[in-house]
C-alpha positions in Angstrom: -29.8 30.3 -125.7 -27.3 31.5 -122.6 -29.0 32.7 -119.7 -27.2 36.0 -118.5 -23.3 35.6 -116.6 -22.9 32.2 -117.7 -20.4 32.6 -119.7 -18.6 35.0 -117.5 -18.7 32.3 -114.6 -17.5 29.7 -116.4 -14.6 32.2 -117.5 -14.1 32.9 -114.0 -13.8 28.9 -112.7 -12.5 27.7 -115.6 -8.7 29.1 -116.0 -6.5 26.0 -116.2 -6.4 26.4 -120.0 -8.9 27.2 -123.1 -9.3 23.8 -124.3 -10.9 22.7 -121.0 -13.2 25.6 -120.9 -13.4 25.0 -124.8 -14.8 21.2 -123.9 -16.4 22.4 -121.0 -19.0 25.0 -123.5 -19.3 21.7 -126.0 -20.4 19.5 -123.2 -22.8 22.1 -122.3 -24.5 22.7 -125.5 -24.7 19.5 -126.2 -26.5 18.4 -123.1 -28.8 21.8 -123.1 -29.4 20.6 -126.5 -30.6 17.0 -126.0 -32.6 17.6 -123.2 -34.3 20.7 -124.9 -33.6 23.4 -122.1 -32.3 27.3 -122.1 -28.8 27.0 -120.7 -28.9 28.9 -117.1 -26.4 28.9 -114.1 -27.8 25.8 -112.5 -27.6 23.9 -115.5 -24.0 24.9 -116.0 -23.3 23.9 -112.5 -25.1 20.5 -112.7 -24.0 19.4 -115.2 -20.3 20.3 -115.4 -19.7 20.5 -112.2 -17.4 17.5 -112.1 -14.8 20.3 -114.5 -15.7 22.9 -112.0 -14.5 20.7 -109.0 -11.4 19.8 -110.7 -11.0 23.6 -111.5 -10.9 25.1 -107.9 -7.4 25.9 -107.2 -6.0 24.0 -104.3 -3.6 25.9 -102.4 -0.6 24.1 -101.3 1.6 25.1 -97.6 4.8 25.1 -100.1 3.1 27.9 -101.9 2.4 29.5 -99.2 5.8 29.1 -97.5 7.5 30.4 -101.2 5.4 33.4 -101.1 5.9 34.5 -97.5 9.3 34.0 -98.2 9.6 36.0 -101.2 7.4 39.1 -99.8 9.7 38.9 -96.5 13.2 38.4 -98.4 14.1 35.6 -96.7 15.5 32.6 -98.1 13.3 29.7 -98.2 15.3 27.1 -96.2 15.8 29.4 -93.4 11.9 29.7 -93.0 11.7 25.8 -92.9 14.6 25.6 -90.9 15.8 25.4 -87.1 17.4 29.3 -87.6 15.3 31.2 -84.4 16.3 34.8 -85.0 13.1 37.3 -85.2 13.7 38.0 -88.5 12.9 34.8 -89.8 11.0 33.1 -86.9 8.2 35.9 -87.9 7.7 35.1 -91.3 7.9 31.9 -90.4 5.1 32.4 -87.8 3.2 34.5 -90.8 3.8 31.3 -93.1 2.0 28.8 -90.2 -0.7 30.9 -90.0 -1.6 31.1 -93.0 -1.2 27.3 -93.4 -3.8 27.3 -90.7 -6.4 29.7 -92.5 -5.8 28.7 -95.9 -5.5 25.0 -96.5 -7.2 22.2 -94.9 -4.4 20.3 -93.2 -3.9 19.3 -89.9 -1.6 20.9 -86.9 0.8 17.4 -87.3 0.9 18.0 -91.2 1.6 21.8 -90.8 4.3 21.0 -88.7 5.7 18.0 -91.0 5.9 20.7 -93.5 8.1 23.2 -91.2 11.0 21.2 -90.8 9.3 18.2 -88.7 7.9 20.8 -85.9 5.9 19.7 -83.4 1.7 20.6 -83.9 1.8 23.2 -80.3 4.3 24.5 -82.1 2.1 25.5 -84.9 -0.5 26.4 -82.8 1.7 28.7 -80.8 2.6 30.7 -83.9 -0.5 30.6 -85.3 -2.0 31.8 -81.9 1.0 34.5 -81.9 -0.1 36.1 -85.4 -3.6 36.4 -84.3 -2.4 38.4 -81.3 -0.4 40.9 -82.9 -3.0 41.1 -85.7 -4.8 43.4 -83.7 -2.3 45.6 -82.3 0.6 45.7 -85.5 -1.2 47.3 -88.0 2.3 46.3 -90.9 1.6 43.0 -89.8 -2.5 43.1 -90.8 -1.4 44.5 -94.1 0.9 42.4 -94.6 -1.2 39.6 -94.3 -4.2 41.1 -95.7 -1.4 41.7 -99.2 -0.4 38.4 -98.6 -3.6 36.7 -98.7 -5.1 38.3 -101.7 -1.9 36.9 -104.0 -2.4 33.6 -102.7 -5.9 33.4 -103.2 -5.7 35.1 -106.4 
C-alpha cells in the first residue's frame, strides 16, 4: 500500500529519466515488502535516498553564465571576457551574482570562472546587484525571471 503524495514526490525528485525512477519504485516495494511495512514518505526517503541525492540538480556557474547571456543578448565570450562597456559588464555583474546566490563555490572559483578575475572583484559586482536591487525595479525582475529558469 502507498501512503498519500508518494508517488507524486518521487515524480517530482526523480526526473533524470524513467528507468531510474522505474528502479527507484522496484527498490521500494521490494524493501516495504520484506520488512512488512505500508510505504509512507519517510520510508521513501530512507531508504532511497541515496537516488534522491544523486537526483538534486546541481547548478553549474556555466549555466548560469549561458543563461544570463542568452536573456541579455550578449554573446557569451564577451560576458567572460575583459570587454568593460555597461552593456555587458551588467550582465556580467547579473551573472556573478547569481553565481554567488546559487551555487556553492567560492569568491576565487567565481572569479576563475570569469576570465581569471580577481575574488573583490566578484564581491564588488555581487555587492553592486544587491544595491540596485532595491532601487531598479527591471533589474529585480530580471533577476527574479532569471532565477526561476535556472532553478527550474
Amino acid at each position: 500500500m502507498l501512503a498519500d503524495g508518494v508517488l507524486e514526490f518521487l515524480a517530482h525528485r526523480i526526473t533524470t529519466n524513467v528507468r531510474v525512477l522505474e528502479g527507484a519504485l522496484t527498490r521500494l516495494f521490494a524493501f516495504a515488502s520484506l520488512v512488512g511495512r505500508e510505504i509512507t514518505l519517510d520510508l521513501a526517503q530512507d531508504c532511497l535516498a541515496d537516488i534522491l541525492r544523486s537526483s538534486d540538480r546541481k547548478l553549474s556557474i556555466e549555466e548560469i553564465q549561458r543563461k544570463v547571456a542568452e536573456h541579455y543578448n550578449v554573446r557569451l565570450s564577451d560576458l567572460i571576457g575583459p570587454k568593460r562597456l555597461r552593456s555587458i559588464a551588467r550582465p556580467r555583474q547579473v551573472a556573478m551574482y547569481l553565481s554567488k546566490q546559487l551555487t556553492p563555490r567560492s569568491l576565487p572559483e567565481i572569479g576563475r570562472r570569469f576570465g581569471g578575475r580577481d575574488h573583490t572583484t566578484i564581491m564588488h559586482g555581487v555587492r553592486k546587484i544587491e544595491e540596485l536591487m532595491t532601487t531598479d525595479s527591471q533589474l529585480a525582475d530580471d533577476l527574479q525571471l532569471l532565477r526561476r529558469l535556472l532553478q527550474g
